[in-house]
C-alpha positions as CSV (number, residue, x, y, z in Angstrom):
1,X,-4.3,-42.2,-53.3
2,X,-1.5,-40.5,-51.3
3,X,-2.7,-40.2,-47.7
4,X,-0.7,-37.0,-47.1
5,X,-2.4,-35.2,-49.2
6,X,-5.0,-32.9,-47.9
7,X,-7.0,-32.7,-51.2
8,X,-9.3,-35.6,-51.4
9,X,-8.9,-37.2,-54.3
10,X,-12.3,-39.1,-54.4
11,X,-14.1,-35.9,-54.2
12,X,-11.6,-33.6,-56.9
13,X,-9.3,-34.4,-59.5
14,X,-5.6,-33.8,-59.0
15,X,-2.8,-33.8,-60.9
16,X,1.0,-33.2,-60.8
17,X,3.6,-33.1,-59.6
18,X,5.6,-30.1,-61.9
19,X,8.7,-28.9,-61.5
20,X,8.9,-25.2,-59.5
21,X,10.9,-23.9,-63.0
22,X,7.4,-25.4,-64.3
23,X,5.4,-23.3,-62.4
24,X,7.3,-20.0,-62.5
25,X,7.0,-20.0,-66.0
26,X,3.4,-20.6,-66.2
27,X,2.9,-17.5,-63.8
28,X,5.9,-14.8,-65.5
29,X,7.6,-15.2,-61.7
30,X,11.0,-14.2,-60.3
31,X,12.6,-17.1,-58.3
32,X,14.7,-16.4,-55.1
33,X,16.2,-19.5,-52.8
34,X,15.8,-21.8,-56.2
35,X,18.6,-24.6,-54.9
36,X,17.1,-27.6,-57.1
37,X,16.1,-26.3,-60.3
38,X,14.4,-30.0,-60.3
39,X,12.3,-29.4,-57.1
40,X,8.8,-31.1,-57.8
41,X,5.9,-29.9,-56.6
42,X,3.1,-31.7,-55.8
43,X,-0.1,-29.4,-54.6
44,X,-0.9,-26.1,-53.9
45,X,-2.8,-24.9,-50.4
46,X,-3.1,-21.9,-48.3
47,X,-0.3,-21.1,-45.7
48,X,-1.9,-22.6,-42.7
49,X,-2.6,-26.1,-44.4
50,X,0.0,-26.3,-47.1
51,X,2.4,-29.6,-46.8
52,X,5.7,-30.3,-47.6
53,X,6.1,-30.3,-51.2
54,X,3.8,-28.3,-51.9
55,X,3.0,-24.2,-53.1
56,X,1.5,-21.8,-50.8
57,X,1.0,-18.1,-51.1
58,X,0.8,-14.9,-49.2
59,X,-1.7,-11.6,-50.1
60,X,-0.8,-9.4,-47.3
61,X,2.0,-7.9,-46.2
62,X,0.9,-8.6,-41.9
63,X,0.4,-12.2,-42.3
64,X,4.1,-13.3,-44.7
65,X,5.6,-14.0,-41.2
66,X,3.3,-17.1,-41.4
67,X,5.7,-18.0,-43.7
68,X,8.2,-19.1,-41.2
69,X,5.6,-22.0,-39.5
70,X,4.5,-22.8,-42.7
71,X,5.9,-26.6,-44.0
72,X,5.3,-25.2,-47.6
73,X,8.1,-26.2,-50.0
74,X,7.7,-22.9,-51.7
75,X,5.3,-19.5,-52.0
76,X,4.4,-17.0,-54.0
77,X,4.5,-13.4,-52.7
78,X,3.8,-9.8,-54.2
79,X,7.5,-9.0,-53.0
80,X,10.2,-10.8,-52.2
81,X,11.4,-10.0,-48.5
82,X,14.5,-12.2,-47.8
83,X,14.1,-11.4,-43.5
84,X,10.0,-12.9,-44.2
85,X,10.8,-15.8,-46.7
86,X,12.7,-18.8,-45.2
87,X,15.9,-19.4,-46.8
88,X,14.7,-23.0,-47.3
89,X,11.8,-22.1,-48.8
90,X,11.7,-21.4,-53.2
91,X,10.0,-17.9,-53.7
92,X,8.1,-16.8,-56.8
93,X,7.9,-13.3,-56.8
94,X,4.6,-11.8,-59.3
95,X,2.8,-8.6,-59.8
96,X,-0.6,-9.9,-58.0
97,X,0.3,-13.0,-55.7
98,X,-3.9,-14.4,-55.5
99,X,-4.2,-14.6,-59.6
100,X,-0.7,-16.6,-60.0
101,X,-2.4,-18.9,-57.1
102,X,-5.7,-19.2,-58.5
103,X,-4.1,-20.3,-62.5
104,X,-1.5,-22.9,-59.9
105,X,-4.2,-24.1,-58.0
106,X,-6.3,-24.3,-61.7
107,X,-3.3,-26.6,-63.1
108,X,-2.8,-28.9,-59.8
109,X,-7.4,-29.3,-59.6
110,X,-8.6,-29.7,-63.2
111,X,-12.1,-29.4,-64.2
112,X,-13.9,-32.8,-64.8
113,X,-13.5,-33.5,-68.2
114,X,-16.3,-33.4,-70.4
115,X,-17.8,-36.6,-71.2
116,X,-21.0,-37.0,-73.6
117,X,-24.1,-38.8,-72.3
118,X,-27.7,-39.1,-73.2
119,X,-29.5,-40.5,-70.1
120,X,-32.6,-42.9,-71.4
121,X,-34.1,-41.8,-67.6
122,X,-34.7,-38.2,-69.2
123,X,-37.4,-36.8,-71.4
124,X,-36.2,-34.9,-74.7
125,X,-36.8,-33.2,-78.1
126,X,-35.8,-36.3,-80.6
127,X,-33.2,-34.1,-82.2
128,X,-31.1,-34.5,-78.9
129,X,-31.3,-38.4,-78.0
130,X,-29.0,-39.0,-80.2
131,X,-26.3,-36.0,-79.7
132,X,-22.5,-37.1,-78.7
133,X,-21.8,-33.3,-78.3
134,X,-24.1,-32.4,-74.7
135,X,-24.4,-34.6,-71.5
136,X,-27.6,-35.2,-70.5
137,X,-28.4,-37.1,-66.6
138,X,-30.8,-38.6,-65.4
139,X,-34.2,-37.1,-64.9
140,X,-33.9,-34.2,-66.7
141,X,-37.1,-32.8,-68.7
142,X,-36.2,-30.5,-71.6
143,X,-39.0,-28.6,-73.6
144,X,-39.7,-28.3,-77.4
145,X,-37.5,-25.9,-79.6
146,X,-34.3,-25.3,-76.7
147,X,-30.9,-24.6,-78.3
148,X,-28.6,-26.2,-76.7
149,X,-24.9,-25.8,-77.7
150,X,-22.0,-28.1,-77.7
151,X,-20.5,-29.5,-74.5
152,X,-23.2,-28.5,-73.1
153,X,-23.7,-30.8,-69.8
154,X,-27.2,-30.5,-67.8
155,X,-27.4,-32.0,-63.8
156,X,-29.9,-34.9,-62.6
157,X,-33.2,-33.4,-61.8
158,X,-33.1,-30.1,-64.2
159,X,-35.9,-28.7,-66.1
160,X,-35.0,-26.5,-69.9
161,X,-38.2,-25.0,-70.4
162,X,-39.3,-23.9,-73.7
163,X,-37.0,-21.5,-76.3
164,X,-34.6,-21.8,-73.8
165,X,-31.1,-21.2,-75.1
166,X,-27.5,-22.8,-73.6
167,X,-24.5,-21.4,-75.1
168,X,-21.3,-23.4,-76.0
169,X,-18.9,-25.0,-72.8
170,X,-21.9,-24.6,-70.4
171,X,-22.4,-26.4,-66.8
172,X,-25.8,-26.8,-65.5
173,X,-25.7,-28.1,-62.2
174,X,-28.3,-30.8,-60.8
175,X,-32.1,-29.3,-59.8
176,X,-31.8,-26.6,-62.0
177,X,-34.7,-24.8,-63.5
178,X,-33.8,-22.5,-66.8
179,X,-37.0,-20.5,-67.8
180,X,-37.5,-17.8,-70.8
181,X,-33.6,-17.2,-70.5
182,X,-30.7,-17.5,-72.9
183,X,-27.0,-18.4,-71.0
184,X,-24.1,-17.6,-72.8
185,X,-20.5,-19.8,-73.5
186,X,-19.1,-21.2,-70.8
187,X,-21.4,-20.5,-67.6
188,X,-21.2,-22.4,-65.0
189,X,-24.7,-22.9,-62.9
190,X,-24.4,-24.3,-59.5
191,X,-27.0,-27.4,-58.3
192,X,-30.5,-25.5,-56.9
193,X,-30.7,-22.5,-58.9
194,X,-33.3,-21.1,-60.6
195,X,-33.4,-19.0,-63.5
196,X,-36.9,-17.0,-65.7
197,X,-39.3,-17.6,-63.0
198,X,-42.0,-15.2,-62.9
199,X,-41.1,-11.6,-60.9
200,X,-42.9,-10.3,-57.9
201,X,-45.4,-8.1,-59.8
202,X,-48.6,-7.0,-58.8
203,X,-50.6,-4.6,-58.2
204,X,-52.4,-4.1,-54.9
205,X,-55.7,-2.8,-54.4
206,X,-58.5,-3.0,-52.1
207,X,-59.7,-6.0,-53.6
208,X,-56.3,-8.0,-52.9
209,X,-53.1,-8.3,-55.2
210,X,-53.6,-7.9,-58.9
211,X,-50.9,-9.7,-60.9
212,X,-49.3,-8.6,-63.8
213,X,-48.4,-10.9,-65.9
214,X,-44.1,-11.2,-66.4
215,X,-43.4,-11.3,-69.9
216,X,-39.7,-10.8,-70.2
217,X,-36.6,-12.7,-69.9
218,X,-33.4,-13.4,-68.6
219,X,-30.4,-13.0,-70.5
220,X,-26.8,-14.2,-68.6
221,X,-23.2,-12.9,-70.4
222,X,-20.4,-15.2,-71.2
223,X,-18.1,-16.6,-68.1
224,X,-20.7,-15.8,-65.1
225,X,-21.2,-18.2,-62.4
226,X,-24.3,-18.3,-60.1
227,X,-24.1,-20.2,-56.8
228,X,-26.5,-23.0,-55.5
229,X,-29.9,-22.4,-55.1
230,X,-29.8,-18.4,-56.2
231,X,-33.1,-17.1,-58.0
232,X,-33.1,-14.8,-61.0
233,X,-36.2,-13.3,-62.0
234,X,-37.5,-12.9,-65.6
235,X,-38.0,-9.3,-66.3
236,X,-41.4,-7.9,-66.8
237,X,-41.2,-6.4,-70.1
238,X,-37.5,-6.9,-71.4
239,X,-35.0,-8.4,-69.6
240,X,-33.2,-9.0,-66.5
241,X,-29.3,-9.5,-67.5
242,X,-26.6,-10.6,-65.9
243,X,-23.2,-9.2,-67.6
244,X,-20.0,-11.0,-68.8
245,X,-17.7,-12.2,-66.3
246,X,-20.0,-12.0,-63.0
247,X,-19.7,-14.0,-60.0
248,X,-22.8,-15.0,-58.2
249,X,-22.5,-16.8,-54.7
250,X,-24.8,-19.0,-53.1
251,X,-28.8,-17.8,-52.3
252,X,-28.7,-14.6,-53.9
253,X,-31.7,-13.0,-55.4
254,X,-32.1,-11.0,-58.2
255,X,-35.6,-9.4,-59.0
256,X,-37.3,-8.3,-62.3
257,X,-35.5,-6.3,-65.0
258,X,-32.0,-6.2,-62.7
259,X,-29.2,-5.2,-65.0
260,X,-25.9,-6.2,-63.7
261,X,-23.1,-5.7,-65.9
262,X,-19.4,-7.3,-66.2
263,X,-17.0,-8.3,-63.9
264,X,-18.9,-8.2,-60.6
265,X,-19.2,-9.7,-57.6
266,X,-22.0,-10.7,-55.3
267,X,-21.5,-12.8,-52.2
268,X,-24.0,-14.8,-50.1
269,X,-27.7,-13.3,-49.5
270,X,-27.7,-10.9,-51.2
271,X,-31.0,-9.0,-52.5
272,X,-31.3,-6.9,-55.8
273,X,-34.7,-5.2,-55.9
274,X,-36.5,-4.6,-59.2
275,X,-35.1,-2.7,-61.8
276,X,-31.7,-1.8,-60.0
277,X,-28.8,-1.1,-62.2
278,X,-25.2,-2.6,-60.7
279,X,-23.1,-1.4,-63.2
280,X,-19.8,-2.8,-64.2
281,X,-17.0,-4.3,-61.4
282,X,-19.1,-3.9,-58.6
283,X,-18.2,-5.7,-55.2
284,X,-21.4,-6.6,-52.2
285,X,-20.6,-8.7,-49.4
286,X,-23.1,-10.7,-47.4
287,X,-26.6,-10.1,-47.2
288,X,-26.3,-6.3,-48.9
289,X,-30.0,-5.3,-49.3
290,X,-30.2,-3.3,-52.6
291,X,-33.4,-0.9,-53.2
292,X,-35.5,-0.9,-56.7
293,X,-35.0,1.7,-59.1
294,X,-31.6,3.2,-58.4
295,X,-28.1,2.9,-59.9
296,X,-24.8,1.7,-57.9
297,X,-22.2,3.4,-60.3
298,X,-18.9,1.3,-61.9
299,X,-16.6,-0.1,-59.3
300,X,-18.6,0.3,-56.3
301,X,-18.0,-1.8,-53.1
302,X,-21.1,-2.5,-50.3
303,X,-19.7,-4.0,-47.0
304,X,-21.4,-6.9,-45.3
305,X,-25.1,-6.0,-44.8
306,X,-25.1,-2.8,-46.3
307,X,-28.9,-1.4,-46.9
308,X,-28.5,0.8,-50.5
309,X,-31.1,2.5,-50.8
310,X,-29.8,5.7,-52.9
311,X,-28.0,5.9,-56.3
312,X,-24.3,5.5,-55.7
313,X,-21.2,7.5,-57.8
314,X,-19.0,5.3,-59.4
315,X,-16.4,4.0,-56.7
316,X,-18.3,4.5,-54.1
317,X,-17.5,2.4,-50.9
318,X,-20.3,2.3,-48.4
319,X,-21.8,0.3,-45.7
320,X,-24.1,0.3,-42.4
321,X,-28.3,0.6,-42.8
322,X,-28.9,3.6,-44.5
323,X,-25.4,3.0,-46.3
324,X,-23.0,5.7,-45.8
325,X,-19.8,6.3,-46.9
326,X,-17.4,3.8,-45.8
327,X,-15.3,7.0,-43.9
328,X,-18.0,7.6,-41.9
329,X,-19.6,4.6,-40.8
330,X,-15.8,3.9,-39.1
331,X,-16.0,7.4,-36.9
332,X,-19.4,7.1,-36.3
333,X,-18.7,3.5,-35.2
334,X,-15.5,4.7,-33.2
335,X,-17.8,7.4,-31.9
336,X,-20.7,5.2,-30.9
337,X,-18.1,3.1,-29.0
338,X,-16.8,5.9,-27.0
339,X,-20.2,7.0,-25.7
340,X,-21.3,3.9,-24.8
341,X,-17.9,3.4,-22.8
342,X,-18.0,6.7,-21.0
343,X,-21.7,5.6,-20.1
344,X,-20.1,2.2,-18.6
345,X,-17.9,4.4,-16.4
């Protein structure tokens, strides 16, 4: 292991180096300051921790004079600016800077490679003890009549409950449990979560809560990811779905018959009540609080701790408790700060 790097390699797998003619081809990049068209690179890191040898990259315009105390041996950049960009220093110039990173970052920190495994320490259908297409750990417990695709690999301690379906290329982390759901190719399920548990459904009367039963499912779109130790509800009649291409982050919950469609993403604590529709490329940071029963349109983006509790037009951009539009939470924020600053005087 090479102790300059800053990637550990007992915890990730690395690979490299490529040549920088390498790399600019993989990402359709211009190349300015290109010297040694047989520089190798070795790694790829951000601009305050990247090393020499390595590729680094810059979003936004205000922070590319980082550039010049960076050690990075060369960047990628939205546009090349020769007064920013050491002369020293290779530059790949793309149309969007973050998604040439993340497929350079994707080359230099492979996935684990899939390995098939049957743990004896887990309990199965007999039609799977003998599969060399799915991984199995130890400890697992999967029910009678589950589909499971191939290289499909399942995490120490996870329960498959009955009918459940995994799709093709799936990850299921460790301490899962999967419920009255069916995941689609290539999902990727962090260690913790828990997926077609009953939903909060009663009904209250004088004589205490009255539940009714939860007799849907969950059905999750191709390519999603759902962070450690989130919850997904079952729907209560018909499903609660999670579209194609959606990023889940870590402890987020999602109630009965949610319907979140493609391409969105959902950071850290956040809370989807029953029956909400997110439609498609929606964006909620941290702890957004979403009411039951109403619509966020296509493309809409919720700040950090935003309460929605109204249907939002496609594209909105809101935040603050009601949320408002994002326009006027910043003047009445700038407004609020005034007052309380005259008051100080």
């Amino acid at each position: 292991m090479n102790s300059n790097r800053m990637v550990n390699e007992n915890f990730h797998n690395v690979s490299g180096p490529f040549s920088i003619v390498e790399i600019a081809k993989l990402i359709n990049a211009k190349i300015y300051n290109l010297k040694n068209e047989n520089l190798s690179i070795s790694g790829a890191s951000d601009v305050d921790n990247a090393m020499e040898g390595e590729i680094t990259f810059i979003i936004f315009k205000n922070t590319i004079g980082k550039l010049k105390n960076s050690f990075a041996s060369a960047c990628i950049v939205n546009e090349y600016d020769k007064n920013s960009i050491p002369k020293n220093m290779v530059c790949l110039e793309v149309s969007n800077a973050h998604v040439a990173y993340a497929r350079v970052a994707q080359k230099f920190y492979p996935k684990d490679k899939f390995i098939p495994k049957i743990s004896k320490l887990s309990s199965m259908p007999d039609n799977y003890l003998k599969s060399t297409n799915i991984r199995v750990d130890d400890f697992v417990v999967i029910e009678e009549d589950v589909i499971i695709e191939n290289n499909v690999s399942i995490g120490t301690g996870s329960f498959i409950g009955k009918g459940v379906k995994i799709g093709a290329n799936s990850t299921i982390g460790k301490n899962v449990t999967i419920e009255c759901a069916e995941i689609g190719n290539n999902v990727l399920i962090y260690s913790g979560v828990r997926i077609g548990q009953s939903g909060f459904g009663f009904a209250p009367s004088s004589e205490g809560h009255i539940k009714i039963p939860q007799v849907g499912n969950v059905i999750i779109g191709n390519n999603v990811e759902i962070g450690s130790n989130s919850c997904i509800d079952r729907g209560s009649n018909g499903p609660t779905s999670i579209g194609e291409g959606t990023y889940i982050d870590n402890l987020v919950h999602v109630a009965h018959n949610v319907n979140i469609g493609k391409f969105c993403a959902i950071a850290g604590q956040v809370g989807i009540a029953g029956s909400a529709i997110i439609e498609d490329y929606c964006m909620f940071g941290g702890q957004v609080g979403i009411g039951g029963h109403i619509t966020v349109g296509k493309g809409s983006q919720a700040g950090g701790q935003a309460g929605i509790t109204k249907s939002l037009d496609a594209g909105s951009k809101v935040s603050g408790t009601p949320a408002i539009p994002l326009t006027q939470y910043h003047r009445q924020a700038l407004k609020l700060k005034k007052i309380i600053k005259g008051k100080g005087n």
